[in-house]
Legacy VTK file of the C-alpha trace (Angstrom):
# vtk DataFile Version 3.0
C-alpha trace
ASCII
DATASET POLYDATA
POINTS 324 float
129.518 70.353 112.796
129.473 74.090 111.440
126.269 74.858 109.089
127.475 76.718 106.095
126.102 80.617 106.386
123.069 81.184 104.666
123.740 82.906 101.247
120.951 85.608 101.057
118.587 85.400 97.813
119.992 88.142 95.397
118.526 91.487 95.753
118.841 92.152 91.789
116.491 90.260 88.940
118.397 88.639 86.331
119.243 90.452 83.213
119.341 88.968 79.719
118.739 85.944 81.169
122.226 86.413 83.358
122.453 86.442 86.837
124.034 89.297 88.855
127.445 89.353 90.109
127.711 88.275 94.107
130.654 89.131 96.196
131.407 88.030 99.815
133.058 90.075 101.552
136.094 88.316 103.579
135.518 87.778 107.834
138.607 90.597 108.060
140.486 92.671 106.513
142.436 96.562 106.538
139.788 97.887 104.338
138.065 101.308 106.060
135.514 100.782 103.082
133.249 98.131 100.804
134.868 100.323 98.124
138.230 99.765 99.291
137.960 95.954 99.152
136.609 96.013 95.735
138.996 98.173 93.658
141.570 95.910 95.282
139.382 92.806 93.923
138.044 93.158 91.133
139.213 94.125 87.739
137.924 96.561 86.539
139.665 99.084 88.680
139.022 102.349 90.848
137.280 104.309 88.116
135.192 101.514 86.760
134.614 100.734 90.688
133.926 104.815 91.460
131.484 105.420 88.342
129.437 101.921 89.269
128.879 103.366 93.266
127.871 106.869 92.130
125.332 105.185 89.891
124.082 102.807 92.481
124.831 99.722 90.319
125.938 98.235 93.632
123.864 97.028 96.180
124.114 94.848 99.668
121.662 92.361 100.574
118.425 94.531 101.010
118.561 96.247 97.719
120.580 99.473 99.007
123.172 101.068 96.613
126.350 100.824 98.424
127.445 104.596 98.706
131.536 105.083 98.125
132.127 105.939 101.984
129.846 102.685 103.148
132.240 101.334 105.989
133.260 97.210 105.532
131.223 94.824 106.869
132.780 91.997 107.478
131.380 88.577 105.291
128.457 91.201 103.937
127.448 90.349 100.556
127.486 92.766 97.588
125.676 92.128 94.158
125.701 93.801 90.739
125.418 93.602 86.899
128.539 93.390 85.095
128.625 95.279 82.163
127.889 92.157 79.495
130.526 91.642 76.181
129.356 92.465 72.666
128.598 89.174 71.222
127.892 87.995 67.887
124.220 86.410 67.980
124.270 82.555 67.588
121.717 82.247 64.198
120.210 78.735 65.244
117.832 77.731 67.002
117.316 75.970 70.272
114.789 73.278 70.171
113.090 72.223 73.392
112.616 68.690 73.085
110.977 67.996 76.785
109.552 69.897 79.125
107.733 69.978 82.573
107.928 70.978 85.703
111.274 69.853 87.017
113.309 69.161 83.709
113.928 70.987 80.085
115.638 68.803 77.507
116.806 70.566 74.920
118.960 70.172 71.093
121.313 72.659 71.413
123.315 74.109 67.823
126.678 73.953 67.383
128.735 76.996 68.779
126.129 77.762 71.336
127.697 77.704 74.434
125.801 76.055 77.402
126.186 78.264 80.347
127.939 81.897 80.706
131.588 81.925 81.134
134.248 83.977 79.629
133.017 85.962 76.532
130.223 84.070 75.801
127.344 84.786 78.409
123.636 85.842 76.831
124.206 83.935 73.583
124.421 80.592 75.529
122.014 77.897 76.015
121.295 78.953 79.772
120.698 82.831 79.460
118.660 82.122 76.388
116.366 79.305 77.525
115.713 81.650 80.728
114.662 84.442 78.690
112.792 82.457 76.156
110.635 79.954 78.334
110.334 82.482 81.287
112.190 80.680 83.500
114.601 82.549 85.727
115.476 79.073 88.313
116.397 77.229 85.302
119.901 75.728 85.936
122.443 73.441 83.724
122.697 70.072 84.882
125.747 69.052 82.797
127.598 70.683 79.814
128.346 70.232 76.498
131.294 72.379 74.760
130.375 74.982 72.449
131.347 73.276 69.571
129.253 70.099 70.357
125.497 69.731 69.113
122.733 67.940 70.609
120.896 67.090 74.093
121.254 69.287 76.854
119.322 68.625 80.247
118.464 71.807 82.613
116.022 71.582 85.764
113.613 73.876 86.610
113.527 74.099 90.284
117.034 74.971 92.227
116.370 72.647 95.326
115.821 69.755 92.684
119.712 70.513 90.496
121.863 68.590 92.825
119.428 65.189 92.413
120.279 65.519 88.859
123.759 66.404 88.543
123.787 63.599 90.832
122.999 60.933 88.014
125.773 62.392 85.543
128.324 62.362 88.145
127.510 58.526 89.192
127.367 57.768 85.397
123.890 56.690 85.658
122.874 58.433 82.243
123.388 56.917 79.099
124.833 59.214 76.936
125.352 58.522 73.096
127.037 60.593 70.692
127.357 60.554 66.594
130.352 61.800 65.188
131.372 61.789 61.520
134.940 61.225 60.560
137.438 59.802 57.708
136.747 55.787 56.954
139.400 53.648 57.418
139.074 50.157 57.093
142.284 49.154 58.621
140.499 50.149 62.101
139.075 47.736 63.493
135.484 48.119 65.203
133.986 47.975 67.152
136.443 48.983 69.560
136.431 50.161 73.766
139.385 52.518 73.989
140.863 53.326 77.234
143.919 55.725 78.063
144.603 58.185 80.604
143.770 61.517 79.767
144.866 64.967 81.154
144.284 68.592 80.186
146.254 71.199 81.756
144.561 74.749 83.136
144.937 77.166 80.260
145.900 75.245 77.768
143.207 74.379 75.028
143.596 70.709 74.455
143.582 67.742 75.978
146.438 65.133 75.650
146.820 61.564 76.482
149.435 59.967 79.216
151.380 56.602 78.146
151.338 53.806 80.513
149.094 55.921 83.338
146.238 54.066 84.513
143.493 54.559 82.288
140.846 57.317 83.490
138.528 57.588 80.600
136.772 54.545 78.673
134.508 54.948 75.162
133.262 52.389 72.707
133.619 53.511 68.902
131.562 51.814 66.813
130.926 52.176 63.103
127.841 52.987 61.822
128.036 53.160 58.228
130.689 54.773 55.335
130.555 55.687 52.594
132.736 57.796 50.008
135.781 57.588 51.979
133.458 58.933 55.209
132.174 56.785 58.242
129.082 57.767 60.567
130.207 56.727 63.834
128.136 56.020 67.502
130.455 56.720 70.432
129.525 55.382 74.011
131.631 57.395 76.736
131.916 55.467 80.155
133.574 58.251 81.526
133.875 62.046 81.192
137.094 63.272 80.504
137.205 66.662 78.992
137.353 66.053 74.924
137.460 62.500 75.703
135.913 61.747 72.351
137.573 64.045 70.396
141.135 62.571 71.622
140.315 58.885 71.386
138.681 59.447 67.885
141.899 61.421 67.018
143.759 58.670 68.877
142.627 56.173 66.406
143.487 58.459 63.517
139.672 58.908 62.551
139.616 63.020 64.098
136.059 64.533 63.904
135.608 66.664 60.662
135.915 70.180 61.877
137.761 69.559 65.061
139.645 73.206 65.194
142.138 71.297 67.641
142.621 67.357 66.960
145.003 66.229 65.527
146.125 70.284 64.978
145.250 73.223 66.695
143.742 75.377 64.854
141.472 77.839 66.815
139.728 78.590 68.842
136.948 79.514 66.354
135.644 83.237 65.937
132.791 83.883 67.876
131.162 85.207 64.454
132.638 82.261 62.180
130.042 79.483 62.123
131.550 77.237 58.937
132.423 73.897 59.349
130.729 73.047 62.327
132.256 69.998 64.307
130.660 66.731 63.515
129.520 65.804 66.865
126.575 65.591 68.112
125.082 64.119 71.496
122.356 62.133 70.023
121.124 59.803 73.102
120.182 60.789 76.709
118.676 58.201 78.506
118.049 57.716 82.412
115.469 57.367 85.484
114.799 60.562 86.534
115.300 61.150 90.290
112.550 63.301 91.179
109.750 61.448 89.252
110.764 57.769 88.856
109.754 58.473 84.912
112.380 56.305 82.745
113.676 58.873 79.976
115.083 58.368 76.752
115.915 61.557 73.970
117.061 61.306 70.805
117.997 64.542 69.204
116.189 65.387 65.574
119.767 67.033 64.373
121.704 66.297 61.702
125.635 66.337 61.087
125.743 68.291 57.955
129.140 66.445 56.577
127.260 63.501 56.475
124.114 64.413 55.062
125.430 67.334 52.518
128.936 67.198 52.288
130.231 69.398 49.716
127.861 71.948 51.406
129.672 71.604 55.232
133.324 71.880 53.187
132.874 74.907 51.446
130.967 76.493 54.718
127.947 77.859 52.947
126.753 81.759 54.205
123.251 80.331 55.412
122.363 76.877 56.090
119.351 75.280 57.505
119.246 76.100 61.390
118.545 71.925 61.974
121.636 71.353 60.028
123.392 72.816 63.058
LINES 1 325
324 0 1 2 3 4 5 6 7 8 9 10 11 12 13 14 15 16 17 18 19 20 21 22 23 24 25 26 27 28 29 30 31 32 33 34 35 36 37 38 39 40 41 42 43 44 45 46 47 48 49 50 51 52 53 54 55 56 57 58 59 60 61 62 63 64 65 66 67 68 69 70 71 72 73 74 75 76 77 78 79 80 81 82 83 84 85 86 87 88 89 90 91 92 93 94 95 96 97 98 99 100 101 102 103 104 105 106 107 108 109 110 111 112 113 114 115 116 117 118 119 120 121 122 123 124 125 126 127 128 129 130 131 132 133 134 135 136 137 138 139 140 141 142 143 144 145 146 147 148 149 150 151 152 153 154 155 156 157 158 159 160 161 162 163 164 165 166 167 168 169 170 171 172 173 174 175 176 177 178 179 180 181 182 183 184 185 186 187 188 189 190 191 192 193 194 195 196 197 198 199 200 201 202 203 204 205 206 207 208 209 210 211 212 213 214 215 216 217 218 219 220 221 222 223 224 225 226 227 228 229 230 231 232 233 234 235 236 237 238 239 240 241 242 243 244 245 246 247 248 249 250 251 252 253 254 255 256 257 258 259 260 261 262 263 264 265 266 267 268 269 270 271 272 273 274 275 276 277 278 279 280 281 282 283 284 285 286 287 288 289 290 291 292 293 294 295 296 297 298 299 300 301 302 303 304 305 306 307 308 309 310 311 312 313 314 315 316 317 318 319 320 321 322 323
């Protein structure tokens, strides 16, 4: 059996919390140069490529700038800093709710991303908590979407990630979310909905498949209404992308300020943060792998529909940071 080649550590610290940018260079190849194989790779193009060589902003695995006239290497490694997006400051705050030396739990705000991806890379949960606590290993071990509030669990030590990642993808942590949403009382709940859901590359939501074996499983139950509103708990069994959203939506009870069930509407503006979604992962409870410690967080957030309403309509300019 072949051992996987050892990735070298990177040869550039992180910046803004962000890790650099590592290339592998392919086994073979007609390129004469590193720089050849790169302006036909990446993006950016040959002047973007040029400028970021004569600057040095390039480097192989000791640290050495990679000069324009370096010959290929074949499978070398190359690292360096993309230039980062302008980005519109998230205004609320990240709450650590647990912390020690293999795990940070924390209540993340609505329209905080949780890791770098696209055009949302320092102002997410994962650049920010790095920068914050000091903690340059610290790594995601599941996601929620940007729009979604509540717990988020990160480990501290690399060789340690996989164990935990482990226990989402084996559904061994109880996850609990609280969503607020129109009252109807000709839905009957509780209720375990199953369907099959799919959601294409590229295409922003999610849509459900009649008479496909069913892939995705949640229980909806009903908390409390009032004023034409209910405060619901939903139990995923599964984890479907949007699976909540789409079997809320499903039973005609969409999440207030869902920019894409039943309708799409968005996605939202990085800088508009009105009308937050009313979702928020409330529970997180499991036996942590490392430790043998039995866990259980509860996030201190509230869903501002339910608890000001009139306020989370009209989208206020300010609100109160634990409001979101």
């Amino acid at each position: 059996m072949r051992r996987k080649p050892r990735i070298p550590p990177a040869p550039l610290p992180q910046r803004d919390g962000v890790d650099p940018v590592r290339v592998k260079l392919p086994p073979e190849g007609p390129w004469r140069t590193v720089r050849d194989h790169l302006v036909e790779r990446l993006a950016p193009g040959p002047e973007v490529i040029d400028a970021m060589l004569r600057a040095g902003r390039i480097v192989g695995a000791d640290g050495t700038p990679v000069a324009p006239d370096t010959p290929y290497e074949p499978s070398a490694f190359v690292w360096f800093h993309r230039d980062l997006p302008a980005e519109v400051p998230v205004p609320f705050s990240l709450d650590v709710v647990h912390r020690d030396e293999h795990i940070v739990v924390v209540d993340k705000p609505h329209f905080l991303a949780t890791m770098p991806r696209g055009s949302h890379v320092t102002q997410t949960a994962l650049a920010r908590l790095r920068v914050e606590l000091g903690i340059p290993t610290l790594g995601a071990a599941h996601r929620l979407d940007r729009l979604t509030a509540g717990l988020l669990l990160f480990t501290v030590r690399p060789a340690e990630r996989g164990a935990y990642q482990t226990l989402f993808r084996d559904r061994l942590v109880h996850k609990e979310y609280e969503a607020v949403a129109a009252h109807d009382p000709g839905v009957p709940l509780p209720r375990t909905v199953r369907s099959h859901i799919e959601k294409d590359l590229g295409v922003i939501a999610a849509y459900e498949v009649a008479d496909a074996e069913p892939n995705s499983e949640s229980l909806i139950e009903l908390v409390e209404h009032r004023a034409g509103l209910g405060r619901y708990r939903l139990t995923p069994h599964t984890g479907r992308t949007h699976q909540l959203r789409v079997h809320m939506n499903a039973l005609g009870l969409p999440i207030l300020g869902d920019p894409v069930y039943p309708v799409v509407t968005g996605p939202v503006p990085p800088d508009d943060f009105r009308r937050p979604l009313q979702l928020l992962s409330r529970v997180l409870e499991f036996t942590d792998p490392v430790t043998g410690a039995a866990h259980r967080f509860v996030s201190g957030r509230t869903l501002e529909a339910w608890s000001a309403y009139e306020t989370w309509r009209t989208g206020p300019d300010t609100c109160d940071p634990r409001d979101q």
